[in-house]
C-alpha positions in Angstrom: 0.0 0.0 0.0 1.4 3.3 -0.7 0.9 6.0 1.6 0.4 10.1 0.6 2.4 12.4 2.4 3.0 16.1 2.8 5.8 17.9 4.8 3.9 19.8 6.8 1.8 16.4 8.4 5.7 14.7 9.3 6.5 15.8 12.8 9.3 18.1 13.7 12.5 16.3 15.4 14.3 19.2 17.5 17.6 17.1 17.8 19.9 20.3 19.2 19.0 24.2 19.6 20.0 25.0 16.1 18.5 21.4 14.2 15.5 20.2 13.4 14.2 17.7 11.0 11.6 15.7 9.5 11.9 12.0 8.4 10.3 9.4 5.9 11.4 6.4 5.7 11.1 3.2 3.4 12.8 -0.1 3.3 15.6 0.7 1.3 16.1 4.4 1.4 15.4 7.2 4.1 14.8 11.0 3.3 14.9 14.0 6.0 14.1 17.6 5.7 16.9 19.3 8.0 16.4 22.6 9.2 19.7 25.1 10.7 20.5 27.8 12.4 23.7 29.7 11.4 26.5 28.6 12.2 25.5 25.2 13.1 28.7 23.0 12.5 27.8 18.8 11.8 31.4 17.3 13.1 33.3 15.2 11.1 32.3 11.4 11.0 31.3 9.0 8.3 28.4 5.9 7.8 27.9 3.3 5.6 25.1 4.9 3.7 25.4 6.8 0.5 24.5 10.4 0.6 22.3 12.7 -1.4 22.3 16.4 -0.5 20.1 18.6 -2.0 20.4 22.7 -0.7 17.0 24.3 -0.9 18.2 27.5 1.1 20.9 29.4 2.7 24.7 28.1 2.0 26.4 24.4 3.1 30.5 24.4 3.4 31.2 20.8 3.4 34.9 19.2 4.1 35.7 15.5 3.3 38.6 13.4 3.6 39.7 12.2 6.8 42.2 15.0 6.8 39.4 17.7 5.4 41.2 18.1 2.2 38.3 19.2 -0.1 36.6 21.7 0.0 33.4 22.4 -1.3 30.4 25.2 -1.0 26.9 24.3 -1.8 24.8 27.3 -2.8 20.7 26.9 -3.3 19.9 24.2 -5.9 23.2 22.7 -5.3 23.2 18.7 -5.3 26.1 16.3 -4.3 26.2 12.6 -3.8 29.0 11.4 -0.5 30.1 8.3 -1.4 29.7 5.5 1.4 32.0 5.7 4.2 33.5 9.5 3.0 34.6 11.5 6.4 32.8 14.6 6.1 31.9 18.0 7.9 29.8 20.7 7.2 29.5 24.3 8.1 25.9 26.0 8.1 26.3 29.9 6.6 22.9 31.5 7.3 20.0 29.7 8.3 19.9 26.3 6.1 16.9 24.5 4.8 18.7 21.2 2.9 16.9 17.4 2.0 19.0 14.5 2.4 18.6 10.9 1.5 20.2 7.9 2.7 20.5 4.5 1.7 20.1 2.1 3.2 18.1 3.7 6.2 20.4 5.7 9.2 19.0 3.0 12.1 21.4 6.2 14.7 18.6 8.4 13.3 15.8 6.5 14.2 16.7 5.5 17.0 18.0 8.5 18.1 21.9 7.1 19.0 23.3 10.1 16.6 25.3 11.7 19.5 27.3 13.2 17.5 24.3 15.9 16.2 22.9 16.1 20.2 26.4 17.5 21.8 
């Protein structure tokens, strides 16, 4: 059965003072509809899961490698698949509205062991 959804009837995760987020998730796949204050800083770390980021407002400053050694700003529009397993960081410049997916599922983010966005 498939079910209808809009954004506005998914409830609001506040996981930290400056995030919040929405989430939908299938079998295979997860999707999330972040929301960031300025400023906000996701530390370095790294999953399993492959990574789609799409920037619907405001501007992303990501680092990957291990050692931070690229550097790349995302700008409204902006899309980027992160490769399974890819260290990466990300700086929030003015108040961020972004949509990433995830697959397979992020179990941390459902079952809310993703200490490292609740410091």
């Amino acid at each position: 059965m498939v079910e209808k959804l809009t954004w506005e009837t998914v409830p609001t995760e506040k996981v930290n003072p400056s995030m919040s987020r929405k989430i939908v998730t299938g079998e295979k796949l997860m999707i999330a509809k972040l929301k960031f204050q300025d400023g906000f800083v996701v530390p370095l770390h790294q999953h399993e899961h492959e990574q789609v980021t799409q920037l619907v407002s405001g501007q992303m400053r990501f680092w990957f490698g291990k050692n931070r050694d690229q550097v790349m700003d995302l700008y409204p529009g902006d899309v980027i698949v992160i490769p399974s397993n890819l260290p990466h960081e990300a700086l929030m410049i003015g108040e961020v509205e972004e949509i990433d997916t995830w697959a397979p599922p992020r179990q941390d983010w459902l079952d809310k062991t993703d200490d490292y966005l609740r410091r």
